[in-house]
C-alpha positions as CSV (number, residue, x, y, z in Angstrom):
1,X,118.7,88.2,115.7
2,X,115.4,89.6,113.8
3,X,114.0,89.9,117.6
4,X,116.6,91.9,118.5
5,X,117.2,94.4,116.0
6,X,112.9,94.8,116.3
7,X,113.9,95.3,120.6
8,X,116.8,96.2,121.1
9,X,115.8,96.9,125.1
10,X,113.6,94.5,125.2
11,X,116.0,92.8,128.1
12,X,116.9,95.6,129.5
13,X,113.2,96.7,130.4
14,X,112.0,93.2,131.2
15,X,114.4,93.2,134.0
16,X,113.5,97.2,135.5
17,X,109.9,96.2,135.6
18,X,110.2,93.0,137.6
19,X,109.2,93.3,141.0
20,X,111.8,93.5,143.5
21,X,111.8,90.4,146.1
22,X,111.4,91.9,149.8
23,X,114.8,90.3,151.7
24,X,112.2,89.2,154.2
25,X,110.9,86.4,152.4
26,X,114.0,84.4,152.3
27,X,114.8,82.7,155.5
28,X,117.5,80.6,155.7
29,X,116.3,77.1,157.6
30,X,118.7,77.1,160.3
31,X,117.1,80.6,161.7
32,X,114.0,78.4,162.7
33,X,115.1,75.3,165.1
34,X,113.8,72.1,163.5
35,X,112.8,70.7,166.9
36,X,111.2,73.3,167.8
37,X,108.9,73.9,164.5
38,X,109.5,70.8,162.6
39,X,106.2,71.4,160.6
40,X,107.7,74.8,159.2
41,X,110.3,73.1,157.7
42,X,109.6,74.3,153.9
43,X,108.0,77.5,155.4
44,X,111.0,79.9,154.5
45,X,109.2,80.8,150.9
46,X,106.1,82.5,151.5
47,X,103.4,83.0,149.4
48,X,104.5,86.8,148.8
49,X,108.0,85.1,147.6
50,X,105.7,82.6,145.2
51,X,103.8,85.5,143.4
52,X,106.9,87.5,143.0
53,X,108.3,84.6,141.5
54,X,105.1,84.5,139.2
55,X,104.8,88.1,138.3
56,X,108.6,88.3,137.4
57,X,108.4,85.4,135.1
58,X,105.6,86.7,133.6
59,X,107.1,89.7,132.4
60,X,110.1,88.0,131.0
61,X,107.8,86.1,128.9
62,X,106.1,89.2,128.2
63,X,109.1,91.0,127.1
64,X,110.3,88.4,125.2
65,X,107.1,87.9,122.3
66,X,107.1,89.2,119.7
67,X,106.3,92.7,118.2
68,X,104.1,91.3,115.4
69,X,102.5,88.8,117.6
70,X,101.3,91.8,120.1
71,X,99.0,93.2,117.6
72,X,96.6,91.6,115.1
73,X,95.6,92.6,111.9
74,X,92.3,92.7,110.8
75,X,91.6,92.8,107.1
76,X,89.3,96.7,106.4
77,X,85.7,94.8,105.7
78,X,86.4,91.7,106.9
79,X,82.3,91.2,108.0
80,X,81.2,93.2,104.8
81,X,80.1,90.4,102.5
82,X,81.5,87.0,101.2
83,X,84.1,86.5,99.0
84,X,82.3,85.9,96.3
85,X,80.8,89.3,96.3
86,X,84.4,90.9,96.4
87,X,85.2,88.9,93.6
88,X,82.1,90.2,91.2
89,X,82.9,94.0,93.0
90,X,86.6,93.6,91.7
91,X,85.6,91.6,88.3
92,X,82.9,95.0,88.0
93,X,85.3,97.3,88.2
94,X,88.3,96.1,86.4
95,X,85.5,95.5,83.3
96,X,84.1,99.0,83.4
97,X,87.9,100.2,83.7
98,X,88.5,98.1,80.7
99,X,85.6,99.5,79.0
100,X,86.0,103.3,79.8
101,X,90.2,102.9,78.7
102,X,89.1,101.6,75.6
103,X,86.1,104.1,74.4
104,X,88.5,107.3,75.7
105,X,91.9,106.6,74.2
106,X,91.0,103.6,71.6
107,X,88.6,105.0,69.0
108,X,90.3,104.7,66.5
109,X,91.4,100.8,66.0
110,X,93.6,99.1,63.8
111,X,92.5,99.1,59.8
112,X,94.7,96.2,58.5
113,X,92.3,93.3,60.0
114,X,93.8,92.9,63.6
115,X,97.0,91.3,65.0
116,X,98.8,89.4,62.7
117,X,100.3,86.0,64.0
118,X,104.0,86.8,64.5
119,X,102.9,90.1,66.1
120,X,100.8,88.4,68.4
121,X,103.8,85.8,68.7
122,X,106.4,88.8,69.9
123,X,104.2,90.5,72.2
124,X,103.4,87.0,74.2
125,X,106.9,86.7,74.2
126,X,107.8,89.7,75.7
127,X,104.7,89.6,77.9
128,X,106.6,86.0,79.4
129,X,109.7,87.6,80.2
130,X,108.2,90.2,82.0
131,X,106.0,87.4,84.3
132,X,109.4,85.8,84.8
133,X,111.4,89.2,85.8
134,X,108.7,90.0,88.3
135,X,109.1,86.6,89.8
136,X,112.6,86.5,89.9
137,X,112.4,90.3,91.5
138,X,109.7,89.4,94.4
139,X,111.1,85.7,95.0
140,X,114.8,87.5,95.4
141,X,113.4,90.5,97.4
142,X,111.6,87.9,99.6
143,X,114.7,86.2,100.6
144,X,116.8,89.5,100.8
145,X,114.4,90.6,103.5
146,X,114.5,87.5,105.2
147,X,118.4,87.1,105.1
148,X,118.6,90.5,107.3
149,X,119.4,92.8,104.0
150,X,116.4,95.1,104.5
151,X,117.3,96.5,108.1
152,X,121.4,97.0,106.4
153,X,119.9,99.1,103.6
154,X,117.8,101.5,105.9
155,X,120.6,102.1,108.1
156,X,123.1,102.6,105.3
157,X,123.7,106.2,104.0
158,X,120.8,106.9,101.5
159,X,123.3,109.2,99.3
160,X,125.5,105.6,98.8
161,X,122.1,103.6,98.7
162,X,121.4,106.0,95.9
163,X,124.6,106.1,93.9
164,X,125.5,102.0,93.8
165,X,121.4,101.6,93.4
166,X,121.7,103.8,90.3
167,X,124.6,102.5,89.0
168,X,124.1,98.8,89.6
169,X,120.1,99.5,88.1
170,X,121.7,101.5,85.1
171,X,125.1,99.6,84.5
172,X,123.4,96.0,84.2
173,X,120.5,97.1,81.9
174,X,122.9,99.1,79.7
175,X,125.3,95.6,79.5
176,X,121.8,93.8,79.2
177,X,120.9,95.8,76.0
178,X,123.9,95.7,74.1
179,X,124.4,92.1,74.6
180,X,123.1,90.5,71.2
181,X,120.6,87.6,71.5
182,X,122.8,85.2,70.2
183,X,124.6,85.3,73.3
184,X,122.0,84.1,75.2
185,X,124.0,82.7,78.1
186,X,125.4,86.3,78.9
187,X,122.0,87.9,78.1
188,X,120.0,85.6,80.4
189,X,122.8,86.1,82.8
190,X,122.6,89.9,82.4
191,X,119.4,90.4,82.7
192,X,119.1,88.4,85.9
193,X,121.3,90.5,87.6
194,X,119.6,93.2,86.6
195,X,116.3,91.7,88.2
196,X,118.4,91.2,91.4
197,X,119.5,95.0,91.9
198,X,116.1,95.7,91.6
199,X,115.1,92.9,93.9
200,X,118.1,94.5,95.9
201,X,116.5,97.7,96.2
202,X,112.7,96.9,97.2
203,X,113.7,94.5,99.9
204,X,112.1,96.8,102.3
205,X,108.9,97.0,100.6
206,X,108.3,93.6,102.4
207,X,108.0,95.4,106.1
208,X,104.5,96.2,104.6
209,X,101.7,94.0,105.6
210,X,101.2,91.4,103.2
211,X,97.7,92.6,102.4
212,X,98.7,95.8,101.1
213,X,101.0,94.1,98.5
214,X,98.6,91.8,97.6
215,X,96.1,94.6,96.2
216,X,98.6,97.0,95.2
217,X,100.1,93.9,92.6
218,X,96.5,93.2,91.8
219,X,95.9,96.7,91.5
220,X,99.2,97.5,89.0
221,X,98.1,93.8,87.1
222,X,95.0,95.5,86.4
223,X,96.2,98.9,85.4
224,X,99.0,97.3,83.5
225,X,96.7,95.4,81.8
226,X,93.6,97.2,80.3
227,X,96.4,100.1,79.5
228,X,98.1,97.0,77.5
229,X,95.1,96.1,75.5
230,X,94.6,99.6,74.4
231,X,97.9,99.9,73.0
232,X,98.0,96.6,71.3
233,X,93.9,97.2,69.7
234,X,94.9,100.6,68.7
235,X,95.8,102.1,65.7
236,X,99.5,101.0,64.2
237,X,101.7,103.7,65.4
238,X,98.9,105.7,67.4
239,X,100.7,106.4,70.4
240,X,104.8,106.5,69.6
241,X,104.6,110.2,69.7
242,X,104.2,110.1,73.1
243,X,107.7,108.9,73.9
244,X,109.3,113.1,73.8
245,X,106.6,114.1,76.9
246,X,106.4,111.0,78.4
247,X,110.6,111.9,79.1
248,X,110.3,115.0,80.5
249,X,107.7,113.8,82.7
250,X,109.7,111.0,84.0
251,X,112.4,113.9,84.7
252,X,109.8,115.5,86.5
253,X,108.7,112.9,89.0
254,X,112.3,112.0,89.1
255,X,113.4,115.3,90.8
256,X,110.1,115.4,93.0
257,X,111.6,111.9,94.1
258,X,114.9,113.3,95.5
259,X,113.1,116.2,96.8
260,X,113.6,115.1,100.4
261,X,117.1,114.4,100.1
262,X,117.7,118.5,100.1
263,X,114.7,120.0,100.6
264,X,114.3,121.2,104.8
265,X,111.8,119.1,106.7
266,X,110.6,122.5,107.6
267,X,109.1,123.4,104.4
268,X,106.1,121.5,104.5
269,X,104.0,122.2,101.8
270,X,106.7,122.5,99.2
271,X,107.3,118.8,100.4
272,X,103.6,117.7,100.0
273,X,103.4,119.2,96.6
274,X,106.6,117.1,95.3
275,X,105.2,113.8,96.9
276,X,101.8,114.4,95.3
277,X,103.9,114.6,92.0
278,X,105.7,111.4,93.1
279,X,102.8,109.7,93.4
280,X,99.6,110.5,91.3
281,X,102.3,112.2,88.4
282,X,104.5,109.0,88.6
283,X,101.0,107.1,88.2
284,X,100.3,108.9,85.4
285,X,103.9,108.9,83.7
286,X,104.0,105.1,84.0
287,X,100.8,104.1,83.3
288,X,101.7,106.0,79.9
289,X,104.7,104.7,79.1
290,X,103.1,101.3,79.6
291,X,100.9,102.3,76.7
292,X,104.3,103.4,74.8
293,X,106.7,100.6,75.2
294,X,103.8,97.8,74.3
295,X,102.9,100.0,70.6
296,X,106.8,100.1,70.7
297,X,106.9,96.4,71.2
298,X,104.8,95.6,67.9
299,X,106.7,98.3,65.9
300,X,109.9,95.9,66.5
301,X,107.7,92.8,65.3
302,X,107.0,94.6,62.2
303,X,110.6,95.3,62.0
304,X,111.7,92.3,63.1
305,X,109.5,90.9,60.2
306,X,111.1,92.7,57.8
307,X,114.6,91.2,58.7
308,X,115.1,95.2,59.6
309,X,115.6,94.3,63.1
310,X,117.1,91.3,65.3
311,X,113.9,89.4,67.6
312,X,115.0,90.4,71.4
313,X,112.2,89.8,73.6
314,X,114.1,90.5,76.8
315,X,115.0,93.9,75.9
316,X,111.3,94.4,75.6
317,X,110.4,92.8,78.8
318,X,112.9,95.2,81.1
319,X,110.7,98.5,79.6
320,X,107.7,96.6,80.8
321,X,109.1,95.8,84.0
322,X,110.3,99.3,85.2
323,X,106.9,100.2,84.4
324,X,105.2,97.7,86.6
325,X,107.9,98.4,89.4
326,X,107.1,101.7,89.1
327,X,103.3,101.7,89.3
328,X,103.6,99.0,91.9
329,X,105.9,101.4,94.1
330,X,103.1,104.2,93.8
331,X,100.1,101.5,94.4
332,X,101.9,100.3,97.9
333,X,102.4,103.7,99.3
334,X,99.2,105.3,98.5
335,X,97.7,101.8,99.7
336,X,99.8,102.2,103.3
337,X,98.4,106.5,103.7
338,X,95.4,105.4,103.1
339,X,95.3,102.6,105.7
340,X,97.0,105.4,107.8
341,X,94.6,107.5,107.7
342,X,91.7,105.1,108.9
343,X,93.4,104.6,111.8
């Protein structure tokens, strides 16, 4: 069924391009006597009739491979060092990230002689959650796309892709949140159907070559993560401000989102300009409110220590995880124009 709905003519075309048999080539044996030419016997097939026969089964076989087997994929810099090189590149880079994140945005670190235990306790917490949502989210998209569900989503209307996405997204977190974590049957429940609309939704992330989501996870794990240690080696409180801006921003890139939904295809700069914003904005937005929700994260411990608050790790965890969706999102597509535009 995959094979199909990749060529849908694929039969079809086979069968124009084989090579017509001349009517000459097929003698019926009674047209020769047997007495007279017993050696011909098995000479009504010529060798022109043999070929044909050749060339025509070739290009059934042809017709029938596969699209991904026709053209292979070599990896950008495949004969550009070992891996171990890479590896120290990468390392290099992530540790001077690291380094520069922290000297611009955390010079001013905490007073009260670090992370206290059950601070340190909440945020691991939370931190697990959000390892297990993405799992549950790329295992579930994985078998989505597998089961057929990618190719019924791109052909559906994107208006009703939109509307149930938003409200199945929305509705579950909403019922996720309000659920109290005493309940944890219905929370847990909850909250992994929330993971699955979202799993529901990036299915069709997965027609990209396994490559590019490879570095654009490694990529958003790195991001995700030196942003992370700022905000929980800063200063108590240092960066909840940000939470009023970091809105209207996310209204921003949301608009420049749904852009091309009424925007013609004619105006094509206007159209560049809102998926720049997408993009490099939506980086930008995300990668802040990952430094938001994890000073927000340790706020709650303190509250939660002070009996002000009730412990709920897995309300944490969904802030954490639309933040990495989104970065990820970002990371694939600029990862797949870029590869575009080596080609």
């Amino acid at each position: 069924m995959a094979f199909m709905l990749r060529r849908p003519f694929a039969v079809a075309s086979t069968l124009r391009q084989t090579p017509k048999i001349s009517q000459q080539t097929f003698r019926t044996f009674h047209q020769t006597p047997l007495k007279s030419k017993p050696s011909n016997f098995f000479s009504s097939r010529s060798a022109g009739s043999v070929s044909s026969f050749i060339a025509s089964r070739n290009a059934l076989q042809s017709g029938f491979r596969r699209s991904y087997n026709q053209q292979s994929y070599s990896a950008p810099g495949a004969g550009s060092g070992n891996l171990t090189q890479r590896l120290l590149y990468g390392g290099a880079i992530f540790g001077g990230t690291l380094v520069a994140i922290n000297l611009i945005f955390n010079r001013e670190t905490r007073e009260d002689g670090g992370m206290p235990p059950f601070e340190r306790a909440y945020l691991n917490d939370t931190f697990l959650h959000t390892g297990l949502g993405i799992g549950i989210i790329g295992l579930a998209a994985r078998q989505l796309h597998v089961s057929g569900w990618s190719y019924r989503l791109m052909a559906a209307n994107p208006w009703l892709v939109l509307g149930l996405g938003l409200v199945g997204s929305i509705g579950t977190m909403i019922a996720t949140r309000a659920t109290p974590p005493e309940n944890y049957v219905a929370k847990y429940g909850l909250w992994t159907a929330f993971n699955l609309t979202q799993a529901a939704l990036l299915a069709p992330l997965m027609f990209m070559q396994p490559a590019i989501l490879a570095r654009a996870g490694l990529y958003t794990v790195g991001m995700m993560g030196s942003i992370a240690f700022v905000g929980a080696t800063a200063k108590q409180e240092k960066y909840l401000y940000l939470g009023g801006p970091l809105l209207a921003g996310v209204a921003i890139v949301a608009l420049s989102g749904l852009a091309p939904l009424v925007i013609p295809a004619t105006a094509t700069r206007t159209l560049m300009m809102t998926e720049n914003i997408w993009l490099y904005g939506g980086l930008a937005v995300f990668g802040g409110f990952t430094l938001y929700d994890v000073q927000k994260v340790l706020y709650h411990a303190r509250m939660a220590e002070r009996g002000l608050m009730k412990k709920d790790t897995v309300n944490e965890s969904i802030s954490l995880e639309l933040d990495f969706l989104n970065i990820f999102i970002r990371m694939v597509q600029i990862l797949g124009m870029s590869g575009n535009r080596r080609r």
